[in-house]
C-alpha positions as a printed Julia matrix, in Angstrom:
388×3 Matrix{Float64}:
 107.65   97.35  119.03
 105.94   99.8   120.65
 105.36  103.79  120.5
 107.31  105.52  123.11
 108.27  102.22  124.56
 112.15  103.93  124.51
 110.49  105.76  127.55
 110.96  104.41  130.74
 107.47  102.67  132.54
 107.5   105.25  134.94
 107.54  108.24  132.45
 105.14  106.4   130.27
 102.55  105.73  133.31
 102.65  109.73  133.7
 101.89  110.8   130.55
  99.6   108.16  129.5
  95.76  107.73  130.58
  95.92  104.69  128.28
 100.03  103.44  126.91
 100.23  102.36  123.33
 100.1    98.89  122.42
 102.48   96.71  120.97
 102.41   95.27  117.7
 104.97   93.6   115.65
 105.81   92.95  111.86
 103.0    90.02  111.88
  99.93   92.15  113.29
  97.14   92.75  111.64
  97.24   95.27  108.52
  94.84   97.58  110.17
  97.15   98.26  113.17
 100.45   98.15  110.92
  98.83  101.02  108.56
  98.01  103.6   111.19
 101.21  102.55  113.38
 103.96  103.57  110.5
 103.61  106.87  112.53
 106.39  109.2   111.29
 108.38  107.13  108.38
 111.9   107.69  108.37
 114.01  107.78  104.78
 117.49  106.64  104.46
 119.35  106.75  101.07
 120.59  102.69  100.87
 124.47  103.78  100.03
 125.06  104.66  103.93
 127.67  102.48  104.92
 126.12  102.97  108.54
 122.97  101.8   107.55
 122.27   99.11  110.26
 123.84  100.86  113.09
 121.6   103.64  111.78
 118.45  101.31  112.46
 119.62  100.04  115.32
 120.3   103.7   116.71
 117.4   105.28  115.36
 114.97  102.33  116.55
 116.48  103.6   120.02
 115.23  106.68  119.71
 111.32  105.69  118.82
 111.73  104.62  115.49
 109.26  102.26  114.72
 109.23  102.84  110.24
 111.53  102.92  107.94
 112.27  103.23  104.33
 115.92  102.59  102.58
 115.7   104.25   99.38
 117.6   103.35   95.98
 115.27  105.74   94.16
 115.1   109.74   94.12
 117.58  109.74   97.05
 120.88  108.4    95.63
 122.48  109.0    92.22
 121.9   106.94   88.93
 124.93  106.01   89.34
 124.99  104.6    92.81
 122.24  101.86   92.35
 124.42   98.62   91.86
 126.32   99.67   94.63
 123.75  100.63   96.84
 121.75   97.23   96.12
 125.09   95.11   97.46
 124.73   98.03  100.37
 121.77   96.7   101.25
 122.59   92.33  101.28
 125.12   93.08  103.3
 123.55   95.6   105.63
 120.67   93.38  106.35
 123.29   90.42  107.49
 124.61   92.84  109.71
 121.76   93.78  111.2
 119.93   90.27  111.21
 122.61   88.98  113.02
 122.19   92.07  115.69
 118.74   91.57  116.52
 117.89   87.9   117.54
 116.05   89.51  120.39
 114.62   92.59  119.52
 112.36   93.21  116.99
 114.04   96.2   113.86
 111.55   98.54  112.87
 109.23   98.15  110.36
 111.76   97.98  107.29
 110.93   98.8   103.09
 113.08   99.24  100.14
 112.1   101.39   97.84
 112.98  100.32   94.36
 113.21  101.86   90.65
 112.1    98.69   89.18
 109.8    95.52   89.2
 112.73   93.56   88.76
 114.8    94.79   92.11
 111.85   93.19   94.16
 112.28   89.94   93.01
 116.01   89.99   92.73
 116.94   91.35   96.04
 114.26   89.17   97.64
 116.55   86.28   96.28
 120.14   88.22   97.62
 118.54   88.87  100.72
 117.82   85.3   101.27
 117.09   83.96  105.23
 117.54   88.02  106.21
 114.17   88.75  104.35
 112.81   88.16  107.64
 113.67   91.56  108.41
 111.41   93.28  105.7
 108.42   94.26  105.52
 107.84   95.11  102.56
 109.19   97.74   99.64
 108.01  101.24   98.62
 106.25  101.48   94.48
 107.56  104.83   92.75
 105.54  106.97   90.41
 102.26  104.65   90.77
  99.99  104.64   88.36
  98.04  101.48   87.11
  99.71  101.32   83.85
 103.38  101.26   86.07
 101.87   99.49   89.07
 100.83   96.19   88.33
 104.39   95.38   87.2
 105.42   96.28   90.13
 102.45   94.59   92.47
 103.06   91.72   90.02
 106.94   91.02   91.35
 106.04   91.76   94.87
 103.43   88.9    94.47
 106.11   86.35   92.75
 108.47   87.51   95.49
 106.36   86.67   98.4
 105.46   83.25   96.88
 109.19   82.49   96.67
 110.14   84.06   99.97
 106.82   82.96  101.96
 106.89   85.85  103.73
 104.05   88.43  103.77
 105.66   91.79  102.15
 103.75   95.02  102.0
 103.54   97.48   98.97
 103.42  101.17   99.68
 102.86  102.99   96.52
 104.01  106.72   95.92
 101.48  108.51   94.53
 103.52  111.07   92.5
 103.49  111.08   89.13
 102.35  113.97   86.93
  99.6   112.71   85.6
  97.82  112.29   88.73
  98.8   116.27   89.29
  97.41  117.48   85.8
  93.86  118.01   85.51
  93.28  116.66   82.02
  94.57  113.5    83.38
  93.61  113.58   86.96
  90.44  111.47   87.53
  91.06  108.86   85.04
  94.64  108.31   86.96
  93.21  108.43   90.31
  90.52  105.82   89.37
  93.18  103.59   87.68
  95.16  103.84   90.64
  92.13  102.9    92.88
  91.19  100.04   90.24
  94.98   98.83   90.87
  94.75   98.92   94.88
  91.75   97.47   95.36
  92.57   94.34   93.54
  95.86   93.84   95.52
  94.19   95.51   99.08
  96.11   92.8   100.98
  99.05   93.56   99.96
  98.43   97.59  100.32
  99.41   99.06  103.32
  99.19  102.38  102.33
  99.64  105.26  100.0
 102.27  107.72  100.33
 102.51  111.5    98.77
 104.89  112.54   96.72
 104.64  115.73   97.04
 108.24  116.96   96.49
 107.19  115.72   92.99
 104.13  117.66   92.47
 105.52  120.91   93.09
 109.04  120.12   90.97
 106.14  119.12   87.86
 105.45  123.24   88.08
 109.24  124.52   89.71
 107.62  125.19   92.93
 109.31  124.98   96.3
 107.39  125.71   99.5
 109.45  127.42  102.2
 109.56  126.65  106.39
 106.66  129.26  106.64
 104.2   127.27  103.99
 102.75  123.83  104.27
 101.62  121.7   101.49
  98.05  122.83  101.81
  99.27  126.39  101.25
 100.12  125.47   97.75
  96.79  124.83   96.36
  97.55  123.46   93.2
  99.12  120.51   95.8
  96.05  120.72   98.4
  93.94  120.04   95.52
  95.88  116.99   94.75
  95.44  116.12   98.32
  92.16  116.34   98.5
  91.46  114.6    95.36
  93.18  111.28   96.39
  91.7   111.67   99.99
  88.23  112.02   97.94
  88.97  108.06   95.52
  91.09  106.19   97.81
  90.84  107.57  101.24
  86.78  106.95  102.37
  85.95  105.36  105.14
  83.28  103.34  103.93
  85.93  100.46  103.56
  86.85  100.88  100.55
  89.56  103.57  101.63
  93.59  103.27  102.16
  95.87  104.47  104.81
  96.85  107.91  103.46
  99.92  109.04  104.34
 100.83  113.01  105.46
 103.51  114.35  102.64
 107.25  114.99  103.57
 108.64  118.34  105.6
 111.45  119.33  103.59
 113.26  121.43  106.41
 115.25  120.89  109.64
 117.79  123.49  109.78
 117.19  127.25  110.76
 116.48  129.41  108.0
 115.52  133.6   107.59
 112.33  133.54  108.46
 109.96  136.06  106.54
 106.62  135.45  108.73
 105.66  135.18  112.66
 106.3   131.86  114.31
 102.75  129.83  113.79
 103.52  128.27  117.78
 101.64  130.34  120.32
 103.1   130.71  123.57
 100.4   129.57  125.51
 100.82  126.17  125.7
 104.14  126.13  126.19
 104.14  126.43  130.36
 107.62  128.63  131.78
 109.5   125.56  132.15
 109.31  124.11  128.67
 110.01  127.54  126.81
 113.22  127.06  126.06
 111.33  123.79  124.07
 109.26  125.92  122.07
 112.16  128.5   121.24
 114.26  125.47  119.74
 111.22  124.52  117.7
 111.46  127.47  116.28
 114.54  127.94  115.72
 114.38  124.51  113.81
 112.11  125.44  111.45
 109.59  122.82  113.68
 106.27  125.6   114.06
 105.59  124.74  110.26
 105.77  120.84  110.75
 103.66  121.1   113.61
 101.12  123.45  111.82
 101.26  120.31  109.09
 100.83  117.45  110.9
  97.88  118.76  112.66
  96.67  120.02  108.88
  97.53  115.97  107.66
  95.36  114.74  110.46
  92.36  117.08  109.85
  92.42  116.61  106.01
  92.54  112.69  106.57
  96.27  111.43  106.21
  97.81  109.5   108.62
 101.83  109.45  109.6
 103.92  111.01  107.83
 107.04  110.74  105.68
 110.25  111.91  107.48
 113.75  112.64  105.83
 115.45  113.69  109.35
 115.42  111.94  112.88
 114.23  115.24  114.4
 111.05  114.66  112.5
 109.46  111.64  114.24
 108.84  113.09  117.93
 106.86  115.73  116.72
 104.72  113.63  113.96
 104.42  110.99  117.2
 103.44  113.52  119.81
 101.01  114.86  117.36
  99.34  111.55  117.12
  98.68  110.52  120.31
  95.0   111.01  120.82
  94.0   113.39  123.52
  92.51  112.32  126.65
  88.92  114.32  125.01
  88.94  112.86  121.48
  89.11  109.58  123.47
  86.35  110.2   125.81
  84.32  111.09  122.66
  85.45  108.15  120.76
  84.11  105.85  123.49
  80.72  107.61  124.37
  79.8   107.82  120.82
  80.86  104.3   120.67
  79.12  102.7   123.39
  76.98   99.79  122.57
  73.65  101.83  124.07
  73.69  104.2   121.25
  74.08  101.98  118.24
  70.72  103.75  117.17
  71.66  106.62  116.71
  71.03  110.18  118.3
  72.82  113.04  119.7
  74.55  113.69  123.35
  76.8   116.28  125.1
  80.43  115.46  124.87
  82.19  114.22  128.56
  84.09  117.82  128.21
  80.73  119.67  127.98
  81.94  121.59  125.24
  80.51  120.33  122.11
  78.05  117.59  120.86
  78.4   114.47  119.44
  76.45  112.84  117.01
  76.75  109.05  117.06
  75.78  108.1   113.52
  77.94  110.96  111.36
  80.64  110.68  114.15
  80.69  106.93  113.74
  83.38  106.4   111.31
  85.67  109.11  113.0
  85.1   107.85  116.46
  86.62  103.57  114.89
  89.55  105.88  113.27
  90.56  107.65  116.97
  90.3   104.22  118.65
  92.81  102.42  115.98
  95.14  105.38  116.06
  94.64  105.33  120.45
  95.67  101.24  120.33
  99.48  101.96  118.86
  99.57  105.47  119.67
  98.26  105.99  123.03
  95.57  107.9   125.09
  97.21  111.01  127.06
  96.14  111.99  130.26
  93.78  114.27  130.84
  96.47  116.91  131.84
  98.86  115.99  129.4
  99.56  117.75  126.23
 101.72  117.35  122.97
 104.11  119.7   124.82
 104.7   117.5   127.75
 104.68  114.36  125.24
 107.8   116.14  123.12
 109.43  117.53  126.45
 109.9   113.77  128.01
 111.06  113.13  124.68
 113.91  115.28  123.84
 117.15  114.26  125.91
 117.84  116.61  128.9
């Protein structure tokens, strides 16, 4: 697997000062945390569901997640679980050669880990791992407890990914305590962790709230305080942090729109305006305005409940040709004292010691992602992208 590598070499050698870097379901969890890139959802009753990975993995899918939780009916679970067996001998007898994306399950209960570990039986090759609902420590070590008697029986590594989304980590009597249960929880399984997701379709349904196209989750500040509260326990990067991952974008449809588009024009050159007009039209300006929010406010990826999703969250995260030539100057062996120098771009300094830990984080996200070239933008990364 590879970011972009449904490109063609000659397109990727144009865009890229330095092309991602493939990794695979056995690389290290370092690389496998920041490369989840945008996460794609899929409720587990499609009958479709492999040709869906297959077709999706086509398109630059490189994470997935195939949900019996939130996303199909109470009803549907026993149903959806036999879904799944036979979807994943369908697909595992598809892909001898190439590599599925990075496949979870996510489960209502302890007790689906271990049992569909045992259904799934030679095809649990295919999975990474499965996504923890409503974590908290008092529901999470049940669950971290069957994914651990599930590998051992397997002997295959599998990943947890809780969901941090339960109301007690949104109330503020409750708050801290939760949050440093939850970090309590993580730490002791940080092997199996490979990151923490947002739920924040949860946090806003705990007060009836609903953001529309126009708002992101940081303009609901009872949810950016959430945000910044988890970023603040479990997301340092003093090592003792987590992958963080950015919250979902609810929209992908055209709506009324009540406010002014948040893309400028300028970046969008005469030939690629009929690009930013369908972005628009999509309800795309606020995702954009998001990701880059998720990035600056520490989360990585993003969680993605539409195909038209992922492009953007990708182009978004390949690291400019500037933020790399930062990266590596305040990286360079010379100045592991310390001290301050003008950036390659002349437009801003960079101090090696404070810029330190952001300067390892660019350099992990440029290995799977990608360095653009210098002339190369997230406009021209989207534009190769989207089928002429």
């Amino acid at each position: 697997m590879r970011h972009f590598g449904h490109l063609p070499p000659d397109v990727r050698s144009e865009l890229f000062h330095c092309e991602p870097q493939e990794f695979t379901s056995n690389s290290p969890t370092r690389t496998l945390s920041v490369a989840l890139g945008a996460t794609l959802y899929s409720p587990a009753t499609r009958a479709s569901l492999a040709d869906d990975v297959i077709k999706q993995a086509g398109r630059g899918v490189v994470s997935m997640v195939l949900c019996l939780e939130d996303s199909i009916d109470d009803r549907e679970v026993e149903g959806a679980e036999q879904n799944l067996v036979r979807q994943f001998a369908d697909l595992a007898a598809r892909t001898d050669r190439n590599e599925p994306p990075l496949l979870f399950i996510r489960v209502r209960t302890p007790g689906q880990i271990t049992d569909l570990v045992r259904r799934l039986g030679e095809d649990i090759r295919l999975l990474s791992g499965f996504v923890l609902p409503k974590f908290t420590e008092e529901t999470g070590v049940p669950f971290l407890e069957a994914l651990t008697a599930a590998e051992a029986a397997c002997g295959r590594r599998l990943f947890a990914m809780p969901v941090l989304e339960s109301p007690q980590l949104l109330h503020l009597e409750t708050r801290t305590e939760t949050l440093y249960g939850i970090a309590r929880t993580v730490d002791k399984y940080r092997e199996r962790v490979l990151a923490l997701r947002l739920g924040v379709t949860d946090f806003c349904s705990a007060y009836g709230l609903r953001r529309s196209p126009d708002m992101t989750a940081y303009d609901v500040r009872i949810v950016a305080s959430v945000i910044a509260d988890v970023i603040n326990v479990l997301g340092r990067a003093d090592g003792t942090g987590f992958t963080v991952t950015g919250p979902v974008w609810e929209y992908f449809r055209h709506s009324e729109r009540m406010f002014k588009p948040l893309l400028r024009q300028s970046p969008f050159v005469p030939e690629a305006v009929d690009l930013r007009q369908s972005l628009i039209q999509h309800d795309m300006d606020g995702l954009l305005r998001e990701i880059e929010l998720d990035r600056t406010n520490g989360l990585q990826g993003k969680t993605c409940i539409h195909p038209s999703h992922v492009l953007p969250v990708h182009a978004l995260n390949v690291v400019s040709h500037e933020e790399w030539s930062d990266a590596v100057d305040i990286l360079h062996e010379d100045r592991s004292g310390g001290g301050v120098l003008r950036s390659a771009y002349t437009n801003k300094m960079n101090e090696v010691k404070p810029h330190r830990a952001w300067a390892e984080r660019t350099l992990r996200r440029a290995e799977v992602f990608g360095v653009a070239r210098e002339e190369t933008g997230f406009v021209e990364l989207l534009a190769a992208c989207v089928p002429a």
